[in-house]
C-alpha positions in Angstrom: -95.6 -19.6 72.1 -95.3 -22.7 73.9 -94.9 -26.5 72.9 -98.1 -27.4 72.7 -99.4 -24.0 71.5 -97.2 -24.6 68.5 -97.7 -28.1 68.0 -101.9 -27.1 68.1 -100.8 -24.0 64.8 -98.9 -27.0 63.1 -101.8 -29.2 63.0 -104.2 -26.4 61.7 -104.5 -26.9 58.0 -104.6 -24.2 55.6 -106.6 -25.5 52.6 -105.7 -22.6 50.2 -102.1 -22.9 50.6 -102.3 -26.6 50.8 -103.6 -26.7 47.5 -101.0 -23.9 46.1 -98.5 -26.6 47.8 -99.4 -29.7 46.2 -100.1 -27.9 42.7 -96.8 -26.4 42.5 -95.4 -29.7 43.9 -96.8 -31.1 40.8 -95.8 -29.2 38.1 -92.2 -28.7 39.5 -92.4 -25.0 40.7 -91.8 -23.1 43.5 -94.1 -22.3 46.2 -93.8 -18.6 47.5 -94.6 -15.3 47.5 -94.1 -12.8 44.3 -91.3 -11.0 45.6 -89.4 -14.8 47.2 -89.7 -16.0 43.7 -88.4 -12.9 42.1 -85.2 -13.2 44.7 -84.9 -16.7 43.7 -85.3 -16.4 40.2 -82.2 -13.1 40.3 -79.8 -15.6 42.7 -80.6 -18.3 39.8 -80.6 -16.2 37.0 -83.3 -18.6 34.9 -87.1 -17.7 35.1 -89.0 -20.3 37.3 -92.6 -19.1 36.0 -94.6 -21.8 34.4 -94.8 -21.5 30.8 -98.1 -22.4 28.6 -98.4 -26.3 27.6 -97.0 -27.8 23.9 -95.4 -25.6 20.8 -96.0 -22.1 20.2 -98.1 -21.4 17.5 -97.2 -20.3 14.1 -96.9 -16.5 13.6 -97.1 -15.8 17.2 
């Protein structure tokens, strides 16, 4: 791939991954694949999945 051939893939947008992107961006979490996470998350040793909003409910 030459210069301009790569400067042409880096202006492509990819709207689905864009919008993975600026979600995780967001909320503080890491953008990648299942098994990139799961390596990053072993070399950490902490979970980095997103858990549910506010307190746990009672009995639960």
């Amino acid at each position: 791939m030459d210069t301009e051939e790569w400067k042409q893939y880096l202006k492509e947008v990819d709207e689905e991954a864009d919008k993975e992107v600026r979600l995780k961006t967001k909320r503080g979490l890491v953008a990648g694949t299942e098994a990139f996470i799961k390596k990053l998350e072993k070399r950490l040793k902490r979970s980095l999945k997103c858990l549910g909003h506010g307190r746990p409910k009672k009995g639960s």
